[in-house]
N, C-alpha and C positions, 0 to 999 in steps of 0.2 A: 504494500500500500504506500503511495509515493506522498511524501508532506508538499502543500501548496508550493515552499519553497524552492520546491527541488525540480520542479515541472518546466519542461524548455520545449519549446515548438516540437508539433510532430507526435508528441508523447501520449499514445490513446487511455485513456478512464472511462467508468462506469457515470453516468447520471442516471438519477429515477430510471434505472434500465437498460441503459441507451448508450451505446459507445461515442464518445464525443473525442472528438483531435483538438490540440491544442493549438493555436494560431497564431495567438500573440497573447505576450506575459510582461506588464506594466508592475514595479513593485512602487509601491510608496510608505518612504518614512515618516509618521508624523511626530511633529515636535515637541507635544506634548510631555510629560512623563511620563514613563512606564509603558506606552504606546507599545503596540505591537507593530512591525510592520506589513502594510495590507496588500497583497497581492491581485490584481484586477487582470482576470487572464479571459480571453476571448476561445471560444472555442465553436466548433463545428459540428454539428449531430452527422454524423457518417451516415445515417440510413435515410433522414430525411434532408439535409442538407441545410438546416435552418440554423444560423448565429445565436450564439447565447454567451450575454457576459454576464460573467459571476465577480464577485469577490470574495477572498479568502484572506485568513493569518495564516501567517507563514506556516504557522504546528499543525495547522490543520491535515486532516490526513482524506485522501479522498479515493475510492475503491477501483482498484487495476481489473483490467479487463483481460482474459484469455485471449491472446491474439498470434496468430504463428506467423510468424518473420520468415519468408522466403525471400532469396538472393534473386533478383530479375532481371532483362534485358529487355530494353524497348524495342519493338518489332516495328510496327508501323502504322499509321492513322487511316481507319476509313470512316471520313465523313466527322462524323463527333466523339465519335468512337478508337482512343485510343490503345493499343493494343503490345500488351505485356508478355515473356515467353520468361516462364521458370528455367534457371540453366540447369537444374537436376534434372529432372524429370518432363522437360520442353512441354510442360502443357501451358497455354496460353489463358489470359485472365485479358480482357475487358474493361476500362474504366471511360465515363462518360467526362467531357473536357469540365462538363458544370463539381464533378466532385472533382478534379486535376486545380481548385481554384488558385492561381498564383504559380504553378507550375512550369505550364503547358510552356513557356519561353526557352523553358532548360532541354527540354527535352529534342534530344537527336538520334536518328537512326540509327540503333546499334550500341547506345548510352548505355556500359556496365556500374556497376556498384548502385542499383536501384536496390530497395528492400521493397516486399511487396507487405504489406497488414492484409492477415485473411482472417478471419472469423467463419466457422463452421465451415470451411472450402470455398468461401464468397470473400474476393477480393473487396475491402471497402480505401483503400487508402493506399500512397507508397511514400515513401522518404527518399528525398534524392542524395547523391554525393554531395560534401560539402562541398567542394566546386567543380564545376565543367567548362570546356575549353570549347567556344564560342570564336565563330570567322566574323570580321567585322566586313557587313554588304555595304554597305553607306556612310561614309564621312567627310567633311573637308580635308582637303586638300593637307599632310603635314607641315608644317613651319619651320624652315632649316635653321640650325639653333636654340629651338625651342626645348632640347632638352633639360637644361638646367632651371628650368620656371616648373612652377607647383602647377599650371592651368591646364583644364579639362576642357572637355567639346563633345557635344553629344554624338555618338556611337550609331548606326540601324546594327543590329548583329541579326546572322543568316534563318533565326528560331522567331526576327521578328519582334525582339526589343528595344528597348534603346536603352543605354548605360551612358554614362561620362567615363571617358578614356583621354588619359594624358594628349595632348595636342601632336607630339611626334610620330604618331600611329596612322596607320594609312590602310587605304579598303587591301582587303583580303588574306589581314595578317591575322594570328590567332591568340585570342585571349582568355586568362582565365578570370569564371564570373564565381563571383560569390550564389550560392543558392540560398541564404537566409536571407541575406538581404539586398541582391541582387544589383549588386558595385563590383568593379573592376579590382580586380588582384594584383594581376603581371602579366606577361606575354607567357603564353603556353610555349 
């Protein structure tokens, strides 16, 4: 059973029943004495797909959900339907883009180190790698000399997002994105 405290994006729980993912985890100190500090975490109902913010103290402890972790590889998209291949066993899993929500940019043909979340043999959820190496389709033009300045420039990368990437970078080089919070790394 995991304490509010401990809880980081990704992390599936039990509510009234219902396997919920975690989304996002806001902590806040208050200043009073003795305060506790209060955890405001966002999360996901995996089966029906609807938001629900709570908050917590940090002790609180809130109930773990039976969930089997398999190692997966992204196969390919038809239509909204994105499509997952177990490397054990190649059976393939299904996920619709509306539960991929915040994903779907990461994702490239062939992408290893996915985890898939199955409950009872039904995929509801995956966790991607902490980062993946992304082609940049669209940028200005680089700036000769520009490498010693701190300055960014907005990015298109080939999955269809846009990131800020250092100003010395030019279309077709390859970069690595953060997947939590979806900012530029380094050059892959």
């Amino acid at each position: 059973m995991p304490k509010a405290c401990d809880l980081k994006r990704g992390i599936i729980v039990e509510i009234n029943g219902m396997p919920h993912s975690v989304k996002q985890v806001e902590a806040k100190s208050p200043s009073s004495r003795g305060a506790a500090t209060l955890y405001k975490i966002r999360f996901i109902n995996l089966q029906t797909g609807q938001k629900l913010d709570e908050s917590f103290k940090g002790d609180d402890f809130l109930k773990d959900i039976d969930c089997l972790r398999r190692q997966v590889q992204f196969s390919y998209m038809d239509g909204e339907i994105f499509t997952f291949m177990d490397t054990e066993d190649y059976s393939q899993y299904g996920l619709n883009s509306e539960d991929l929500e915040g994903q779907t940019g990461f994702l490239t043909e062939g992408l290893d180190g996915i985890i898939a979340l199955l409950v009872d043999g039904a995929i509801i959820g995956i966790e991607l790698p902490q980062s993946v190496a992304l082609t940049i389709s669209e940028t200005t033009p680089g700036i000769k000399g520009s490498t010693a300045t701190g300055r960014t420039k907005p990015a298109m990368l080939n999955t269809g997002i846009e990131i800020q990437v250092p100003e010395y970078l030019e279309n077709g080089e390859v970069v690595k994105v953060n997947t939590t919070t979806g900012k530029f790394i380094s050059r892959a």
